[in-house]
N, C-alpha and C positions, 0 to 999 in steps of 0.2 A: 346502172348495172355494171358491175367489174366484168370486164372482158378478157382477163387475164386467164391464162393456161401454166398450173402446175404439174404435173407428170405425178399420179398417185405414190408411186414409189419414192420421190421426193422426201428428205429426211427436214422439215423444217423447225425450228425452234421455237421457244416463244416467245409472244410478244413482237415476231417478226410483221413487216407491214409491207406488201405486195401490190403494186399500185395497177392500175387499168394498164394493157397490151404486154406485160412483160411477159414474157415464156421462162418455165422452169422443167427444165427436162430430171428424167427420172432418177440417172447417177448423180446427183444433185446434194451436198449437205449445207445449212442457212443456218447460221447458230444465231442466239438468240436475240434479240433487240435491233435486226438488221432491219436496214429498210432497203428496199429494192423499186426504183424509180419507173413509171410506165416506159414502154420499151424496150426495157435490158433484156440482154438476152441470157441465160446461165445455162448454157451445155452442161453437157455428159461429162463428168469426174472433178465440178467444182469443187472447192471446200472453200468455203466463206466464213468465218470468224462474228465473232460475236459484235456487234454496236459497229457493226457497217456502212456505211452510206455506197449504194451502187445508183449513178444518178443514169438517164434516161439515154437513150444509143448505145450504152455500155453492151460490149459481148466477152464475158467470162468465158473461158474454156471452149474455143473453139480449137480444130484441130490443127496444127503443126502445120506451116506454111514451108515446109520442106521435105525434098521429094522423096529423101529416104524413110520417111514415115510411113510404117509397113501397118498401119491403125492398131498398136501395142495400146494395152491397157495402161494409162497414164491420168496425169491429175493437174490442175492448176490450184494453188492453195494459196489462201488470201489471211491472213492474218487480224486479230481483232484491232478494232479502232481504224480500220484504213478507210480513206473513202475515193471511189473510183467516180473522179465527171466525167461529162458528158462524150460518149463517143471513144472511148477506152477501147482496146483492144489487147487481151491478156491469152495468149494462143497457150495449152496445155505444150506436158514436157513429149519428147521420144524418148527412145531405148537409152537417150545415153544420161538422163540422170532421172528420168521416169516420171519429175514432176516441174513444173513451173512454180516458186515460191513468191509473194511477196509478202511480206512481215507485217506487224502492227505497227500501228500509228503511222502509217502509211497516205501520202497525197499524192495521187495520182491525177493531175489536172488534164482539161479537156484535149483530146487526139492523142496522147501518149501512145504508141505502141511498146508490148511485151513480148518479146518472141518467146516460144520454146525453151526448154529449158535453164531460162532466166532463174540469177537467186538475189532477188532482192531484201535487203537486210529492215531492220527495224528502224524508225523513224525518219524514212527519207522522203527527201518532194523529190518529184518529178514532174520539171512545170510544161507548159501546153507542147505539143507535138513533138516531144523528146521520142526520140525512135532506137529503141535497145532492142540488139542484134539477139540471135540467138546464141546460146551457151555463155553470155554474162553473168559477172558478178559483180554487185555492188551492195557493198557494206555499210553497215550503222552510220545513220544521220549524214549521210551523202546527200548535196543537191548537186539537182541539173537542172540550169537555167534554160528556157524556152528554146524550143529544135534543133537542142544538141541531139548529135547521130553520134552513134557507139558501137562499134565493128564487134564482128563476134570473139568469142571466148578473153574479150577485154576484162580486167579487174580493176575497180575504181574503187578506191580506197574509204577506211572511214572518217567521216567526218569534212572529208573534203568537197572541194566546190569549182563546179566548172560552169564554166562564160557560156551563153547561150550562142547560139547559132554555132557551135565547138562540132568539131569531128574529131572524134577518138579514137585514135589508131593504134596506142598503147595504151600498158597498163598506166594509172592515175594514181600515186603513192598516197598513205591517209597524211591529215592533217592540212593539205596545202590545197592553195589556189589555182588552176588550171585555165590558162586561155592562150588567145592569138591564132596563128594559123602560119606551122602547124604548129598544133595545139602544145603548149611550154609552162614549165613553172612562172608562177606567177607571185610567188610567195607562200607562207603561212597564214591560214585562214583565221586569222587571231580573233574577228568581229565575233565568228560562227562559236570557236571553241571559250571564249569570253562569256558566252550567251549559255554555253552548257555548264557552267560553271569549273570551268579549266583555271588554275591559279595562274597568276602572271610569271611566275616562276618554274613554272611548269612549260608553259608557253614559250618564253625566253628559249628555254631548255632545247623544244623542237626546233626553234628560229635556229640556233646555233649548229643542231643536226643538218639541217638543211641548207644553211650555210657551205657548211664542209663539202657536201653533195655536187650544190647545183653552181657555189659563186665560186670559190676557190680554185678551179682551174683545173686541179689533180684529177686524174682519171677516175671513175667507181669503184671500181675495186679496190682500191689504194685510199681513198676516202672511207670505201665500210671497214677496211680495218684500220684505220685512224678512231673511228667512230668506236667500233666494237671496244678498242684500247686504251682510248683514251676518253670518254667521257663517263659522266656517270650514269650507274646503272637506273633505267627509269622499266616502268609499264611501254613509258610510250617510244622511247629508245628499243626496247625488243621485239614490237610493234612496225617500226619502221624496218628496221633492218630485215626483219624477217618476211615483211613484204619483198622487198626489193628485190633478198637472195632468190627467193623465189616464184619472180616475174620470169616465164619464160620468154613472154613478149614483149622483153625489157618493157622500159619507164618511159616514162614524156621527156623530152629534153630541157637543158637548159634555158633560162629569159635568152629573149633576142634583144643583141641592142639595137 
């Protein structure tokens, strides 16, 4: 006998697969080919994406773990291909960006916390008990290696990659490696952006941006307009800089020797 509770008003798609104990409450949308593991739980203003996996402890769209949450009509949005293990927790957004996002093709591994307001981009892991703060943002093809914490309204960049057990107290620039304590450049993520198909001349290219940045000595400002001036113009040159300019909570610092 499925023992499961869907909420009539529930919008669910087809071919979705709902297993024994899960609750599906009524502001609820499951797009198609999703499967939903016994146990999960999916609140009020989910949005769930197509070819899902949401595996068993999971609780989608609960409400806002912060006090100024005046219970505003808001949403948690999950993107197609993501799959959320065991014991997930994805809290919906408040007033200040209305929804909680996370993208497709998305790995959410076991204990992850999502705060509020989160905007999680396309293609990223998030491995076992990574804990992101409310009002983050992390970008395309980001990993977090296992119970890295990540203070609020932090930006972690794309493509980049940080050391587990990491506490993130700045923004995290794209392309580069991020560890130690506290948390510092660590290089260019060459293995990661290799694997997406980045040319090696391309790669070179950001090594040498980031050179100027974090080894060379010269202050930041005087670095980005060294950069701006004098290198060539790329995708991932206006990409970086344009991060950086507009880190209010500045960047990670330089390697420690």
């Amino acid at each position: 006998m499925n023992q499961n509770f869907v909420h009539p008003d529930a919008k669910i798609g087809n071919n979705v697969t709902i297993e024994p104990f899960a609750y599906i409450a009524g502001d609820v949308i499951i797009g198609d080919n999703t499967w939903i593991g016994p146990n999960a739980t999916i609140m009020d203003g989910a949005r769930i994406g197509k070819n899902c996996k949401i595996f068993p402890g999971a609780v989608v769209s609960a409400i806002p773990q912060d006090l100024k949450f005046e219970g505003e009509k808001t949403t948690a949005v999950i993107g197609d291909y993501t799959t959320v293990r065991e014991c997930v927790t994805i809290n919906r957004g408040t007033k200040d960006r209305f929804k909680t996002e996370v993208g497709s093709h998305c790995l959410l591994m076991a204990y992850v916390h999502v705060a509020h307001d989160v905007k999680v981009g396309n293609h990223v892991i998030l491995a076992n008990t990574a804990n992101i703060a409310g009002h983050v943002t992390i970008e395309d093809y980001a990993i977090l290696e296992g119970v890295v914490a990540v203070q609020q309204f932090v930006t972690i960049g794309a493509h980049s990659f940080v050391a587990g057990g990491s506490l993130v107290r700045k923004n995290v620039p794209p392309f580069i490696k991020a560890a130690r304590e506290p948390l510092s450049f660590a290089g260019v993520n060459s293995i990661g952006l290799r694997r997406r198909g980045f040319e090696n001349e391309v790669i070179t290219a950001i090594e040498d941006i980031y050179r100027k940045i974090y080894v060379m000595g010269t202050n930041l400002s005087k670095s980005l307009e060294e950069i701006e001036t004098n290198f060539d113009e790329s995708e991932e040159k206006g990409q970086i800089l344009n991060f950086i300019k507009t880190s209010e909570k500045g960047i990670i610092r330089g390697p420690i020797s």
